[in-house]
C-alpha angles and dihedrals in degrees: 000000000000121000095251087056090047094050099049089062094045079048090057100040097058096041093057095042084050086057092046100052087028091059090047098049098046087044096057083043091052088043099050104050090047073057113058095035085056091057112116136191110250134180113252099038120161116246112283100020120126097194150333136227131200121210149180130210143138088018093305140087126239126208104201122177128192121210123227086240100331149320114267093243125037111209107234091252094069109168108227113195103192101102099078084059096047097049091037081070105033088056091041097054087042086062102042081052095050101038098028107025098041089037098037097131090058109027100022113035126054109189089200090059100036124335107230136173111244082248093044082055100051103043084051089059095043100052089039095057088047093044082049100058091039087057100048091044088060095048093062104042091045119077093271089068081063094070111059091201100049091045094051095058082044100054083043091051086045097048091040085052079056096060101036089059097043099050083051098059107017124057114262088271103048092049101052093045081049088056100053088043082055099054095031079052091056093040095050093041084055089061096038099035102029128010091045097041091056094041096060089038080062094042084045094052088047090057093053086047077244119141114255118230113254093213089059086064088031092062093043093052093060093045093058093049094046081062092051093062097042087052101089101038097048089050087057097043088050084053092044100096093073095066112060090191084070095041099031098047106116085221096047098140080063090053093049087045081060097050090047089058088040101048091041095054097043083054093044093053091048098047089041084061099038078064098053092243117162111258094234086069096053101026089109097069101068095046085052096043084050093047083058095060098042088057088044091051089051093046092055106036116135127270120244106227093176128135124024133113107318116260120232119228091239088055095060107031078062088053094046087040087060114042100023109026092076093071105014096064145109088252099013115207097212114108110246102035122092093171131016111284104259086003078271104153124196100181096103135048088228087058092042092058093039081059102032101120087052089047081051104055096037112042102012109036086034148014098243087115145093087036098265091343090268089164089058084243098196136236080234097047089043084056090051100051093046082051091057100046088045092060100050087063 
């Protein structure tokens, strides 16, 4: 059994046991939050509750209240939600190891951008998703965490510093991953270091019949709503390295400044009306996240290539011979690599035409491709080929 095979099956166990947990922990977040926007205030409740819901599911109906801090006894079968996001980022980590770290030259490093050393790389990730914990953290906990308003533009400034660092020392795939690692970091740190700390300090005092300190819920509940809204822009930013218009984009921290609005506002509109609110109060949100794609489509519209001397066959199969055929081969010569990646083959010119939309968008509309540009694939080579492909339509 050789390592890359090894490797690709580690690859694709962690990745499925990252969607599995993933799934669960977005969803009880998703869940949670539905659910305290939905509590209402009812005659007959018993002392300490702040509201009450009433809900139907799986052929049954479900009567769930929620105490101002806490009830003044806990029944033995108490219900903890903190392993999905746990294992969210444990699995998520596992696979930024096994697909990033062991692969950091192609995947991770783009001479062009910053020419690190694969260890230079790592420890870079490592101490940026650990900075970027220890500055949110004292964010919240300074006076700025008192004013909603004024955090949240600070947790956006913080997170677009992110990216901007990150797309200026790692290739167009590495820095977005390591977005969405930044903001899943601080989102898993929240559960582990935060919301279930507090929560057993206020199971603890119960225990004693002591009274438990409001602040303790107050700061995990904004911890947990902090995560709600970092929920759909770090699915998209975990996705994005399979659209090299996202990762290839030469502005890509703009385009992750985008998501962020988008993704706020779409989570904004849905949590507004989970709450009942009336829709003149929230109508905004779908008109700005609209106003967010329209910008992105424009960003990352492609390229016309039209026009130009016209490119010989032989021109460009030496091109394509040179930056994708060691990979993209019958017996590819890049370590690593014991197939083509996808069984997508560039040896011939009637494979590079079979393949010629997917040439486009990696190599041409973007710079995905060649992996970290480790063949110095040129902006005039990338023309040509874009010229080429241009003239066979």
């Amino acid at each position: 059994m050789t390592l890359a095979f090894a490797m690709e099956w580690l690859n694709l166990l962690f990745r499925w046991g990252h969607l599995i947990v993933g799934i669960a922990w977005i969803g009880t977040s998703f869940y949670f939050i539905a659910l305290d926007l939905s509590l209402r205030k009812r005659a007959g409740m018993k002392e300490g509750v702040a509201g009450t819901a009433w809900e139907v599911h799986g052929g049954g109906f479900y009567h769930v209240e929620k105490y101002m801090v806490a009830p003044k006894e806990l029944p033995e079968d108490l219900i903890w939600y903190k392993w999905e996001a746990y294992l969210t980022w444990v699995t998520g980590f596992a696979l930024l190891v096994v697909q990033y770290y062991f692969n950091a030259s192609a995947y991770l490093i783009d001479p062009s951008v910053m020419p690190l050393s694969p260890g230079e790389a790592v420890v870079l990730s490592i101490g940026s998703l650990v900075g970027g914990w220890v500055v949110y953290d004292r964010l919240c906990r300074s006076a700025i965490g008192q004013n909603t308003a004024l955090l949240a533009v600070s947790l956006f400034i913080l997170i677009m510093a992110a990216t901007y660092m990150f797309t200026h020392v790692y290739s167009g795939r590495g820095a977005l991953i390591h977005v969405g690692a930044f903001m899943g970091t601080i989102m898993a740190v929240n559960v582990f270091g935060v919301i279930i700390p507090n929560q057993k300090k206020i199971v603890a005092s119960l225990l004693k019949g002591e009274k438990p300190d409001p602040a303790l819920g107050a700061m995990g509940k904004q911890r947990s709503v902090h995560n709600n809204y970092l929920t759909l822009p770090v699915l998209l930013m975990m996705v994005s390295n399979h659209y090299p218009m996202l990762t290839g984009h030469s502005q890509s921290w703009l385009l992750v400044a985008l998501v962020l609005v988008m993704g706020g506002m779409v989570r904004h509109f849905l949590n507004r009306h989970d709450a009942g609110d009336s829709f003149v109060k929230f109508w905004w949100t779908l008109p700005a996240a609209a106003a967010g794609l329209v910008v992105a489509l424009v960003m990352t519209a492609p390229r016309d290539f039209g026009g130009g001397e016209k490119v010989s066959d032989a021109e460009v199969l030496k091109i394509v011979q040179m930056h994708c055929a060691v990979c993209h081969a019958a017996a590819p010569s890049y370590d690593g690599f014991d197939e083509a990646p996808k069984n997508i083959k560039l040896e011939t010119i009637g494979e590079l035409k079979k393949y010629a939309d997917q040439v486009m968008a990696q190599a041409v509309q973007s710079d995905a491709m060649p992996l970290g540009n480790e063949t110095g694939m040129t902006e005039e080579e990338r023309l040509t080929l874009g010229r080429w492909i241009s003239q066979q339509k």
